[in-house]
ZAMAR-956633 format. One line per 2 residues: for each residue x, y, z of C-alpha. Coordinates in Angstrom, 3 decimals, always signed. Layout:
X,Y,Z  ...
// end
This chain:
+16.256,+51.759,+158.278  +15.035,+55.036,+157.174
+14.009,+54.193,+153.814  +12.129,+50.889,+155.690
+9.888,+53.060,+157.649  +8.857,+54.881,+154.475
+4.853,+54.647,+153.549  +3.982,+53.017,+151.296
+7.138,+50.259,+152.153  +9.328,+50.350,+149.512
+10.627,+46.599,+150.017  +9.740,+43.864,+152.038
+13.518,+41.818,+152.313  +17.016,+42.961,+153.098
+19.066,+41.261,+151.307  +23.357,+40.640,+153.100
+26.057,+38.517,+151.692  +27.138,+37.374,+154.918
+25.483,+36.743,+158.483  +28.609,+39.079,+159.718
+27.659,+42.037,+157.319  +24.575,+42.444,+159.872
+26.895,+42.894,+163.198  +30.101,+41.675,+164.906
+28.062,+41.742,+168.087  +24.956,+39.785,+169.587
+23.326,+43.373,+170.373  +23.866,+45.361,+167.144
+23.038,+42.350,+165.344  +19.391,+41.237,+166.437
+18.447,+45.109,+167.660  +18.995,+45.706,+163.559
+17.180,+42.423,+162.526  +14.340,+42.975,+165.009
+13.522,+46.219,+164.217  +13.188,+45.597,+160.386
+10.871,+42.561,+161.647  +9.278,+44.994,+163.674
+7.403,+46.836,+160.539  +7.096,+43.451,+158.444
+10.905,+43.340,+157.018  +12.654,+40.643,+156.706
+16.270,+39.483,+156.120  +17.998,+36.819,+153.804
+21.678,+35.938,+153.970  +23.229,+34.781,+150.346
+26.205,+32.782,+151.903  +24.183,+30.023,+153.563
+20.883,+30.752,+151.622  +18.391,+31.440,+154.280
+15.841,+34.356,+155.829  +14.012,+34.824,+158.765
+10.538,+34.090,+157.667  +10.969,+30.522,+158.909
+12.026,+28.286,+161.515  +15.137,+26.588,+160.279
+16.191,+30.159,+158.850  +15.762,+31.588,+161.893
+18.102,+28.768,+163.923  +20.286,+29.470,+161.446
+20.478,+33.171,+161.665  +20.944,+32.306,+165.326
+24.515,+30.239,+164.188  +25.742,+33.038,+162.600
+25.042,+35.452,+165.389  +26.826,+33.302,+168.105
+29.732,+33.009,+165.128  +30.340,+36.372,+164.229
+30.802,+37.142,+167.720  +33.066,+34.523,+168.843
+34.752,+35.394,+165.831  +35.219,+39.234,+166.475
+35.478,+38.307,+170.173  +38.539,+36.051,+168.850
+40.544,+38.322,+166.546  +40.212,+40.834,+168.668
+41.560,+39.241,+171.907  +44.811,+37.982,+169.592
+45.411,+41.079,+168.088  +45.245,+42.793,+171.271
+47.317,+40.619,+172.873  +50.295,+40.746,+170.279
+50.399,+44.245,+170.303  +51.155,+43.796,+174.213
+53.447,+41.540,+173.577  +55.165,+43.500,+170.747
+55.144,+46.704,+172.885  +56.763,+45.389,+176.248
+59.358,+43.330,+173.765  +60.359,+44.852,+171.135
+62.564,+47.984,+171.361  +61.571,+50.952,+169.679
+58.364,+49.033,+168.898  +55.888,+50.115,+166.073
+52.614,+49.626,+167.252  +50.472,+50.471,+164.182
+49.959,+54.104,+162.114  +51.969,+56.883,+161.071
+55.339,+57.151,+162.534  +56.319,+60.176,+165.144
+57.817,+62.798,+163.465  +61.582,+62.933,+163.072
+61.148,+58.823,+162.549  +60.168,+56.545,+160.296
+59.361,+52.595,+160.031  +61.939,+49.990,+159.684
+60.913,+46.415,+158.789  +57.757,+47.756,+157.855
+55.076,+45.649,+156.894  +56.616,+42.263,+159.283
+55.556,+41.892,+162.986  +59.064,+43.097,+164.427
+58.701,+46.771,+162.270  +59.659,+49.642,+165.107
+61.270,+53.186,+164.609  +64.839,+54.478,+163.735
+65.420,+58.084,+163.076  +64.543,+59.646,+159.731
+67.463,+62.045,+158.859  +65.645,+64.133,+157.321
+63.330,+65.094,+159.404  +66.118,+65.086,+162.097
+67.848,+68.260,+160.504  +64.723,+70.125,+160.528
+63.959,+69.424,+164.054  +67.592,+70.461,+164.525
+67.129,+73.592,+162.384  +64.010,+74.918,+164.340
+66.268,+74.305,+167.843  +68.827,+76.419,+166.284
+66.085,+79.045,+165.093  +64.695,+79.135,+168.603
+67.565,+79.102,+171.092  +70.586,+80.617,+168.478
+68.172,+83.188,+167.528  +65.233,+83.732,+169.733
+62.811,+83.242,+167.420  +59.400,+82.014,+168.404
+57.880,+79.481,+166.869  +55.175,+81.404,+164.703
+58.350,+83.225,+163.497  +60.284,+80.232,+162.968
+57.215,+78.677,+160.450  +57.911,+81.593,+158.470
+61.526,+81.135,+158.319  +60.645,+77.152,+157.511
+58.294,+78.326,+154.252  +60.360,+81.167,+152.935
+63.385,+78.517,+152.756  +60.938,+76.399,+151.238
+60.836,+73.549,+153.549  +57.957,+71.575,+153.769
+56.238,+69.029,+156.293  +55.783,+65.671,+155.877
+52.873,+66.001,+153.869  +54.390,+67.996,+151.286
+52.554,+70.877,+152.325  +53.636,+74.217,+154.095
+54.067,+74.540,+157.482  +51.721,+75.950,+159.717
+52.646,+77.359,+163.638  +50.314,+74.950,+164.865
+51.208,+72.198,+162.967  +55.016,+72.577,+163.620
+53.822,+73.135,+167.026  +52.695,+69.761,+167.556
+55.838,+67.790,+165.998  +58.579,+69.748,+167.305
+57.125,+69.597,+170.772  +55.595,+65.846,+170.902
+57.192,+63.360,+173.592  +58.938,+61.766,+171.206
+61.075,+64.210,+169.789  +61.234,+66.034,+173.406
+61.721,+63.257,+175.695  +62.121,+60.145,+173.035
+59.468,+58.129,+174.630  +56.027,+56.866,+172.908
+53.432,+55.452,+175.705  +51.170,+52.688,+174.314
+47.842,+52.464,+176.074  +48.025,+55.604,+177.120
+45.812,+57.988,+178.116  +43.138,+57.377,+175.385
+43.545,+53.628,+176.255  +40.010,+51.771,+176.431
+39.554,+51.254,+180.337  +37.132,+49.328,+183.050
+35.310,+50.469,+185.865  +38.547,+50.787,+188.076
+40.017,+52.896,+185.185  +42.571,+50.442,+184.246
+43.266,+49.593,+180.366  +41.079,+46.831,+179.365
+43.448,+45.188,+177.022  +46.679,+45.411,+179.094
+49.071,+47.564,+181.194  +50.841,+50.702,+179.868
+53.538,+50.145,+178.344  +56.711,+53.333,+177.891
+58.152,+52.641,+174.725  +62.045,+53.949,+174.684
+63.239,+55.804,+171.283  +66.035,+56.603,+169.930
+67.274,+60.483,+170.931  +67.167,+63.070,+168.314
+67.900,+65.743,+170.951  +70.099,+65.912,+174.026
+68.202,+65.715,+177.335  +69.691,+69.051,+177.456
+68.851,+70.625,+173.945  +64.915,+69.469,+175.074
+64.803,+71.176,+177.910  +66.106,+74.248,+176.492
+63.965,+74.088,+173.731  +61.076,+73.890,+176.211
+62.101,+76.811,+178.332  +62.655,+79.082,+175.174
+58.793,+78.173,+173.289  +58.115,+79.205,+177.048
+59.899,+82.218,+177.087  +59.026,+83.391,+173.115
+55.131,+82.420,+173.515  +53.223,+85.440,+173.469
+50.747,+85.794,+176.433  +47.387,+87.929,+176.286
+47.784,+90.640,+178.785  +44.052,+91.294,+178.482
+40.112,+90.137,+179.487  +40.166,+86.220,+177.986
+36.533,+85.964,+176.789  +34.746,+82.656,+177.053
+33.364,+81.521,+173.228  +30.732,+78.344,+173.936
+30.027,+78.460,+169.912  +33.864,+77.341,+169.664
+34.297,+74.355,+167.410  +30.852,+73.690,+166.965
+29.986,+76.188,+164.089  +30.388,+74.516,+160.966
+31.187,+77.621,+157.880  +30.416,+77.574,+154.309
+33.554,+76.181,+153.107  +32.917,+73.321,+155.578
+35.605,+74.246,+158.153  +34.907,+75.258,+161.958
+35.018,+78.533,+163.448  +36.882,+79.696,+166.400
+36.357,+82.665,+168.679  +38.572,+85.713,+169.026
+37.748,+89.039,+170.304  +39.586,+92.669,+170.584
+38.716,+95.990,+173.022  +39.549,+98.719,+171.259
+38.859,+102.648,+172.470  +36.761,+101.121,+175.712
+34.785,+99.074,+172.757  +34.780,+95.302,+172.877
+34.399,+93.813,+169.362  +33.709,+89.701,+169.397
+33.086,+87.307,+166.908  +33.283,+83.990,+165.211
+36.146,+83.345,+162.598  +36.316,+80.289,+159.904
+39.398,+78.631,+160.773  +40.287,+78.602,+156.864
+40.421,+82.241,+156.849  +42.911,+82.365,+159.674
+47.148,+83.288,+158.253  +48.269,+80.024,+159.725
+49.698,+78.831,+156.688  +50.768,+81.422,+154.533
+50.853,+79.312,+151.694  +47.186,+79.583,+151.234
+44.356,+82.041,+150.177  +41.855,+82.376,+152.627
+38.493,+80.761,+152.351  +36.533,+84.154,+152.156
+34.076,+83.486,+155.137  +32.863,+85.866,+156.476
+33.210,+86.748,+160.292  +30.072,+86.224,+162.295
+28.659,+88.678,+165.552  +29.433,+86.461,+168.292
+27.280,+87.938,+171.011  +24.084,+87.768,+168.334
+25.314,+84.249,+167.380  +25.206,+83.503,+171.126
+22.122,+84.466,+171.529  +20.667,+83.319,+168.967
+21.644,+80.010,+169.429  +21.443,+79.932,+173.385
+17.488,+81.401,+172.596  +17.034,+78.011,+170.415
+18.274,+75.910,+173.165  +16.604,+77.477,+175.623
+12.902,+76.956,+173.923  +13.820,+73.465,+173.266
+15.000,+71.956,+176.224  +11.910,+74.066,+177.712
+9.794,+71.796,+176.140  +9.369,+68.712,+177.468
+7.479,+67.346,+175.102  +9.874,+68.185,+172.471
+12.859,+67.246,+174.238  +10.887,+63.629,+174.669
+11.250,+63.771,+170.749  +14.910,+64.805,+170.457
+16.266,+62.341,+173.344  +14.334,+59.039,+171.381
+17.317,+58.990,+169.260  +19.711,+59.452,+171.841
+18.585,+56.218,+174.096  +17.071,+54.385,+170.838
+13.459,+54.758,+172.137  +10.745,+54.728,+169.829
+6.905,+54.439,+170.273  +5.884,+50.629,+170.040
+9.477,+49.252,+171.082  +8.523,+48.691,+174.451
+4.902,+46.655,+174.145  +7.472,+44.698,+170.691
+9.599,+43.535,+173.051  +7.400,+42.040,+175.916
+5.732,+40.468,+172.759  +9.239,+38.801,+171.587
+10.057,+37.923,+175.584  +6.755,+35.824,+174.962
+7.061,+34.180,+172.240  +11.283,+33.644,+172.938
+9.838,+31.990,+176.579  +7.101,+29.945,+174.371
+10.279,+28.560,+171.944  +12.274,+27.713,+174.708
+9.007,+25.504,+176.731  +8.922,+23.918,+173.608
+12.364,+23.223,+173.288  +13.099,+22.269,+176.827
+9.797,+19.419,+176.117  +11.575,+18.040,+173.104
+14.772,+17.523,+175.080  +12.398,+15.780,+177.839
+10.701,+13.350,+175.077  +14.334,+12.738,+173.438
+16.083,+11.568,+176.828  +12.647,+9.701,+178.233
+12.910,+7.383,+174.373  +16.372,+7.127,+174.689
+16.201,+5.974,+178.439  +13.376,+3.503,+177.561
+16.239,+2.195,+174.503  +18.603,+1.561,+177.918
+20.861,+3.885,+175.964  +23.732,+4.880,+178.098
+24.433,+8.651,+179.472  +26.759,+9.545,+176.776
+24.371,+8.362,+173.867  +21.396,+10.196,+175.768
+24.149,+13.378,+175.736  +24.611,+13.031,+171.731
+21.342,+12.929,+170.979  +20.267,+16.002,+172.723
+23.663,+18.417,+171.813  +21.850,+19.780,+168.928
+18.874,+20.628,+170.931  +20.913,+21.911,+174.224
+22.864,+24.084,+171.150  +19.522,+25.642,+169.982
+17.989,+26.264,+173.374  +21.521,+28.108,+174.375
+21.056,+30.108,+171.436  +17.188,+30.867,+172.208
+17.955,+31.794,+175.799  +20.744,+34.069,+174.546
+18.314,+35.989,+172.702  +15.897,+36.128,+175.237
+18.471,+37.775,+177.807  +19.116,+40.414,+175.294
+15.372,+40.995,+175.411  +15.065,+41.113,+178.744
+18.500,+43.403,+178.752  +16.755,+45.621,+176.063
+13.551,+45.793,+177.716  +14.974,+46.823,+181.109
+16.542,+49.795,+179.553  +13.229,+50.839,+178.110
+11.589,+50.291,+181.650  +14.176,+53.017,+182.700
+11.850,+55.712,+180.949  +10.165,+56.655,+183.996
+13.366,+57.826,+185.506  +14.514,+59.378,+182.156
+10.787,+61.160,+182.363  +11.572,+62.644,+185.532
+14.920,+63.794,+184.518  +13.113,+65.224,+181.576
+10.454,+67.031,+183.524  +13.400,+68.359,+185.968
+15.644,+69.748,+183.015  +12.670,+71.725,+181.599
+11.716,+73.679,+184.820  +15.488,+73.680,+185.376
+15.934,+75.477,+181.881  +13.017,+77.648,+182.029
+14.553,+79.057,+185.606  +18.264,+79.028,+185.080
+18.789,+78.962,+181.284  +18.236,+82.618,+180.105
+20.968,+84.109,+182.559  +23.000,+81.046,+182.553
+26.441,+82.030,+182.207  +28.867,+81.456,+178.982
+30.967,+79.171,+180.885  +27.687,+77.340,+182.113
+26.366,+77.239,+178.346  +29.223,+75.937,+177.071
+29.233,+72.622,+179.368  +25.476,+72.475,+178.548
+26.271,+72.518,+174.568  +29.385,+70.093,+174.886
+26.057,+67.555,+176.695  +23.925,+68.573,+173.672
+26.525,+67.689,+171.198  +25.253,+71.323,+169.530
+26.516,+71.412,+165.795  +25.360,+75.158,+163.816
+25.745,+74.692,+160.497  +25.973,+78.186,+158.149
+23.861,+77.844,+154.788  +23.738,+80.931,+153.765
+26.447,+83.947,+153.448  +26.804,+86.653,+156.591
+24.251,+89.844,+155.916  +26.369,+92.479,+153.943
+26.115,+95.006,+156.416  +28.070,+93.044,+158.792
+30.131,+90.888,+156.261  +33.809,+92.673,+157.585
+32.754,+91.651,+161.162  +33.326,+95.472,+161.807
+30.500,+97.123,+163.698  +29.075,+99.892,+161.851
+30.206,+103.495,+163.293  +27.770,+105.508,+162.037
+24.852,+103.291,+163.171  +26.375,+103.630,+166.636
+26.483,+106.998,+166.888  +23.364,+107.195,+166.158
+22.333,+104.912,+168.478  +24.564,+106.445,+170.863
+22.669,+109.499,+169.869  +19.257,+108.805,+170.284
+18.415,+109.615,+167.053  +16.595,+108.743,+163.288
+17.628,+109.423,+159.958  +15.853,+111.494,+157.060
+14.163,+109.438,+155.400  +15.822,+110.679,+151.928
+18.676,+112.094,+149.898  +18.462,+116.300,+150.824
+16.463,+118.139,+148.037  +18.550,+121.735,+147.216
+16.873,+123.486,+149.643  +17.818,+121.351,+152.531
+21.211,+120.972,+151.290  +21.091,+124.874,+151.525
+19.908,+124.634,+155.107  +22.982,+122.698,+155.826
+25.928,+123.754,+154.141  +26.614,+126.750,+156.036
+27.428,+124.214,+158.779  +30.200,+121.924,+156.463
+33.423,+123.034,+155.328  +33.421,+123.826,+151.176
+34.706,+121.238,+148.412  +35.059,+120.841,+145.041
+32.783,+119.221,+142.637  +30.339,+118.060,+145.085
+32.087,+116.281,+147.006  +30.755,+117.129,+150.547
+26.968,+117.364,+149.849  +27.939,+113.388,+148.217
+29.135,+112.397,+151.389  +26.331,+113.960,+153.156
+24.217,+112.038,+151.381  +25.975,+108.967,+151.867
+26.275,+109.013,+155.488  +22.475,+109.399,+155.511
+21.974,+106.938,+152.912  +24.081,+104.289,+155.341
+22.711,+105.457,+158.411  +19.090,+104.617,+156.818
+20.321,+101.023,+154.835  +22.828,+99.691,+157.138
+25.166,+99.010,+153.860  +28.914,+98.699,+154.318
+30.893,+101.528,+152.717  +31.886,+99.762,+149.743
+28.135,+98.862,+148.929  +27.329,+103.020,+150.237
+29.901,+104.321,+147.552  +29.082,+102.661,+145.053
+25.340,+103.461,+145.020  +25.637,+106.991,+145.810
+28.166,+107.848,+143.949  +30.258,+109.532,+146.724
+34.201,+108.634,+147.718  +36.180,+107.342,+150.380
+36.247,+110.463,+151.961  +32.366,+109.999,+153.252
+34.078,+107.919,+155.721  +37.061,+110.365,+156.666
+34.010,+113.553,+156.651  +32.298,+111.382,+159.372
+34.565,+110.705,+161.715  +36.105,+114.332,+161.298
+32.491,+115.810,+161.852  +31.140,+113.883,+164.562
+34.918,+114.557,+166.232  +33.989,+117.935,+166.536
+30.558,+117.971,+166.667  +29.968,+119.349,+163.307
+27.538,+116.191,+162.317  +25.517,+117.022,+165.458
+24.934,+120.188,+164.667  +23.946,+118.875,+161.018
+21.118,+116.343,+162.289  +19.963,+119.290,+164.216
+19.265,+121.417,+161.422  +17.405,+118.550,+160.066
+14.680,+117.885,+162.536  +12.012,+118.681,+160.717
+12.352,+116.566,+157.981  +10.706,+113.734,+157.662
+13.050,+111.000,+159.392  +12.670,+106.935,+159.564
+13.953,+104.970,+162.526  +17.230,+103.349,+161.886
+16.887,+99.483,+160.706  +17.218,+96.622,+162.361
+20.517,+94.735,+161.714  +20.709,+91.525,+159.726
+24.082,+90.052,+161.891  +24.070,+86.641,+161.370
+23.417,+84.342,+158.136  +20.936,+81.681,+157.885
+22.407,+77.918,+159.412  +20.960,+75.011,+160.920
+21.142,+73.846,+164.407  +21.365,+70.392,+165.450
+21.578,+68.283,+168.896  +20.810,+65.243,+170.843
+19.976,+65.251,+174.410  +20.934,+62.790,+177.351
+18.310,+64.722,+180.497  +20.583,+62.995,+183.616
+23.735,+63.958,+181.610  +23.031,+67.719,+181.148
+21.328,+67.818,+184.563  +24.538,+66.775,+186.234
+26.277,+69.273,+183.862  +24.689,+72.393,+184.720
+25.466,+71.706,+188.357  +29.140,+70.880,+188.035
+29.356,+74.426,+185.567  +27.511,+76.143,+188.528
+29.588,+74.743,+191.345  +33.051,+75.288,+188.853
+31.559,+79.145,+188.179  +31.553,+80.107,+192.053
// end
């Protein structure tokens, strides 16, 4: 469709194999075909050799419409319906996909396949009870024990906490029971599955009653609970890293200090089988801010929120004054049609052709005019929805003064319901500034800070060096007036140390002078005696890498959102 709405038009036909390539259903089929028609494309179908430009192709692009959907509408019913039937009779019934763990699939591959008990996995779901109630291990501990005796998961690979996690403690293995049309079922208005009731599924026991509940009390007892301030991270999830994996928050307080960021999940010791990605950790309060600033402009901008949403409710310019145009011309076929059938049964009647002859000769045309007044109800259907744009103005208009008043000291449990509505996605594209690459902040820049003060603006010539040594303890070779020069230096660049030491020549113990000098107030003393140099401002930090951030926006959907946070915040 994109490449369509290119200028100059690239082509002029679609070409499909098959009617049911288009769409399995009515809508997605003609909202496709229409909107290629729309800008002056057209579609042809190999299997029955036809295309829309005429009549006859058009009737029979109608055919395979109704077809593909009685079709999909048939398989699907039968399928659905078997698997019912399958789950309620069958014991131990396979229902489709990968086994549980600590089973596998007998009769695979027929329709009476269901689960027995896979040894193997058996003993190491017996192993990890024995490793968590004989020895009190918890179950991070116990993954370690699994990998240094070099068993693996199902996939061949390593364990990982989270990963054993999920088997060990699944309803299957804990309470030998599988629920099919559960609670991810596909339900109705009254929130009852659509395709039939829910069905327990009983397995066979790898565990005692007993041994599960004991298992459950001890990951209970061994989990390791945060005794301290749980911050809220809304970027959770939805920042996408370099290596292409997500990033989740975690934070620390450390000497009154509280240090938060953004880690890449591959650079995380879950699996201690492999390296780590090498991402970088990311500021999470400038993240935040940064991103929460880009909503905030955006969704204060009503005009450009009326350009975001178009995608989200498939509204374009043109669509709506397109469709009253089809309507017409869909209500001018179907005049026509209905005065054909009229002129068919007044010849047959003057023939004295009985009812059921009169019938025959008018099924094909009763056929096509079902077919045209199909696809004039999905007009009308279509239309309606775009009719609903004055409502979705309003809503638009409300969630701009709405953002403009409550957005900037919205809080993070507020933004994140706001982001899950925006379906916000950051992508990184670029690596993390170096000065903040270790996700450390920099000490020296906050004493500064802390200080009040600027830098000198460059290394100390001998006779400042002279003013200031008196104050600093001796050292040998240098050393001291290096690191003197270094702390400046990285006061002035905002460089980690590795970057600082390497350009300056200086060694590690730049790092142990400062904190031993501004401990007891020697480096205050030191900046004192250089006042009167000339000094530069310290620089403003580079925390976060370049990325790209992408949403859609449903107005009534976040509106409602932002009240339920605010009522759930109280």
């Amino acid at each position: 469709m994109d490449d369509a709405q290119q200028t100059p038009r690239p082509f002029d036909i679609v070409v499909v194999p098959d009617g049911r390539v288009i769409g399995r259903k009515s809508r997605a089929f003609w909202r496709w075909v229409w909107a290629l028609e729309d800008i002056g494309v057209f579609v042809a179908v190999v299997a029955d050799d036809y295309d829309n430009t005429t009549t006859e192709g058009r009737k029979k692009m109608r055919r395979d419409a109704d077809y593909a959907e009685t079709e999909w509408e048939t398989i699907r019913d039968r399928t659905q319906g078997g698997l019912q039937e399958k789950a309620e009779l069958t014991p131990a019934a396979h229902i489709g996909g990968r086994a549980p763990y600590g089973y596998r699939i007998a009769n695979k591959g027929t329709p009476g396949s269901y689960l027995v008990i896979d040894e193997d996995e058996a003993k190491v779901i017996k192993h990890v009870y024995d490793l968590v109630v004989g020895e009190g291990l918890n179950l991070r501990k116990a993954t370690v024990r699994l990998i240094s005796e070099g068993i693996t998961a199902r996939s061949g690979k390593t364990w990982t906490r989270d990963n054993l996690r999920d088997r060990i403690m699944s309803a299957p293995v804990l309470d030998a029971t599988l629920v099919f049309r559960g609670k991810h079922a596909q339900r109705d208005e009254k929130g009852d599955p659509i395709w039939g009731d829910s069905v327990r599924i009983e397995l066979p026991r790898i565990l005692t009653e007993e041994q599960s509940e004991e298992l459950r009390r001890k990951v209970a007892e061994t989990a390791k609970h945060s005794s301290g301030k749980r911050w809220v991270y809304p970027l959770s999830g939805r920042v996408v890293s370099l290596c292409g994996k997500g990033h989740s928050g975690f934070g620390y307080a450390a000497d009154r200090e509280v240090a938060r960021f953004y880690r890449c999940i591959g650079n995380g010791p879950k699996d201690l089988a492999q390296e780590s990605c090498g991402c970088s950790r990311i500021d999470a309060d400038a993240l935040e801010k940064h991103v929460w600033k880009h909503v905030t402009a955006i969704v204060s901008d009503s005009e450009r929120l009326q350009e975001l949403a178009a995608e989200w409710i498939g509204m374009a310019a043109g669509d709506t004054a397109a469709l009253v145009d089809r309507i017409a011309d869909l209500d001018q076929q179907i005049e026509g049609m209905n005065a054909s059938m009229a002129a068919v049964i007044v010849a047959a009647a003057k023939q004295s052709k009985s009812s059921d002859a009169i019938e025959a000769a008018t099924a094909v045309l009763n056929e096509e005019l079902q077919q045209l007044q199909n696809l004039r109800d999905e007009a009308a259907e279509w239309l309606a929805e775009m009719e609903e744009s004055d409502r979705y103005a309003r809503d638009l208009i409300a969630l701009a003064s709405m953002a403009k008043n409550s957005f900037p000291d919205m809080a993070p449990e507020q933004q994140a319901a706001i982001l899950s509505m925006l379906e916000l996605k950051v992508t990184i594209t670029g690596p993390v500034p170096d000065d903040r690459r270790g996700g450390v902040p920099c000490t020296v820049r906050a004493w500064y800070a802390a200080a009040g003060l600027t830098v000198p603006a460059a290394a100390l010539s001998d006779e400042e060096w002279a003013r200031v040594a008196p104050l600093l303890p001796k050292g040998r070779g240098g050393t001291v007036r290096r690191s003197v020069d270094a702390i400046f230096y990285k006061a002035r660049t905002g460089k980690s140390w590795p970057n600082v030491l390497k350009e300056t020549g200086a060694t590690i113990q730049a790092s142990k002078h400062f904190n031993a000098w501004t401990s007891d107030g020697t480096w205050s003393r030191v900046n004192a005696a250089m006042a009167d140099v000339e000094q530069v401002p310290l620089p403003e930090l580079q925390l976060l890498p370049s990325m790209v951030i992408e949403g859609r926006v449903d107005p009534s959907a976040m509106l409602n959102a932002e009240e339920r946070s605010r009522r759930e915040c109280r």
